[in-house]
C-alpha positions in Angstrom: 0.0 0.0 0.0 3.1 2.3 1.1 4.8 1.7 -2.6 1.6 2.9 -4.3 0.9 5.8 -2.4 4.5 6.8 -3.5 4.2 5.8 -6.6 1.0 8.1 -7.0 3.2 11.0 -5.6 5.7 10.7 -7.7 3.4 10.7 -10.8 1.5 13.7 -9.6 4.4 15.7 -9.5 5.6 15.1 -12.5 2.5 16.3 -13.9 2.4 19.1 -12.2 5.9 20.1 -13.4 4.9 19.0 -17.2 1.8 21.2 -16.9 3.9 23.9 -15.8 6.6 23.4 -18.5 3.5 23.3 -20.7 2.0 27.0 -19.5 5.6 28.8 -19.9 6.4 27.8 -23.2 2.7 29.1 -24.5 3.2 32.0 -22.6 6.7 32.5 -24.0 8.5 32.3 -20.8 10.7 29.7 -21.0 14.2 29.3 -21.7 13.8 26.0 -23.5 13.1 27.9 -27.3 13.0 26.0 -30.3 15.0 27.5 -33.3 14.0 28.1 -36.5 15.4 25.9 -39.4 18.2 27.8 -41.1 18.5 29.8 -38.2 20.8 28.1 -35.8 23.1 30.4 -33.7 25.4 27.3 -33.2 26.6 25.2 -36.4 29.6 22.9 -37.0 31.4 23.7 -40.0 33.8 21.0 -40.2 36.3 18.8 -38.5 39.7 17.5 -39.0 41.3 14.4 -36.6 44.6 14.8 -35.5 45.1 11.4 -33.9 42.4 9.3 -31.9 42.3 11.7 -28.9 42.8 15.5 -31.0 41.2 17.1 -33.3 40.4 20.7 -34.9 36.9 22.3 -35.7 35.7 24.5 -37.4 32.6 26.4 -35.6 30.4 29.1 -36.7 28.3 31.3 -34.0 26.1 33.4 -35.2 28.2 35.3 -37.8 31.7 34.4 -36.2 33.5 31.3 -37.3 35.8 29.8 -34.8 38.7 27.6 -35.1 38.8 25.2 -32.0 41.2 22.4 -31.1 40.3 19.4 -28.6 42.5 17.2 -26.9 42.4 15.1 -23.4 42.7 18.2 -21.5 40.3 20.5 -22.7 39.3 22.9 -25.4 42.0 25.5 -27.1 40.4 28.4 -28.6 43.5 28.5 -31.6 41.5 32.3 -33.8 38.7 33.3 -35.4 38.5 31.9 -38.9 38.4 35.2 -41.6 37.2 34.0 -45.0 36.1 30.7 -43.7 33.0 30.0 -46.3 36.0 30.4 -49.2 38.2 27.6 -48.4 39.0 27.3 -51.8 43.5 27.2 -52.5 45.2 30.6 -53.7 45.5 29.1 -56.9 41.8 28.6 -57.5 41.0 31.4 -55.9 42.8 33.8 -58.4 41.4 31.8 -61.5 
């Protein structure tokens, strides 16, 4: 009798909390905001593997693209990448 009595408990509040979830996101107040398609603010633009355990990235944010390396200990932030969408060589480039 004890288990189900907690077991109702539990379930109630959950519902409460999804009911309140529910209310903020039609009233605009949360935090948890779906994105647009085509409009992400955060977008991976590519990645290059340095050995099993680093690698470098290429990360756009919002109009900034970012070059990032990863390794065991962390993240490096290495510079922001100018002229990132032309990654074509010099030699093409000129053509």
């Amino acid at each position: 009798m004890d288990i189900a009595r907690q077991s109702l408990a539990i379930a109630l509040v959950l519902g409460l909390l999804w009911m309140a979830l529910w209310f903020l996101r039609k009233k605009g107040w949360s935090a948890l905001k779906r994105s647009k398609p085509g409009h992400n603010l955060l977008e991976s633009r590519g990645k290059l593997a340095l050995s099993a355990h680093h690698s470098l990235h290429l990360v756009r944010i919002g109009d900034r693209s970012l070059i990032l390396a990863l390794h065991p200990d962390g993240i490096t932030f290495l510079g922001d990448a100018t002229g990132a969408d032309d990654c074509r060589p010099k030699e093409a480039a000129a053509k």
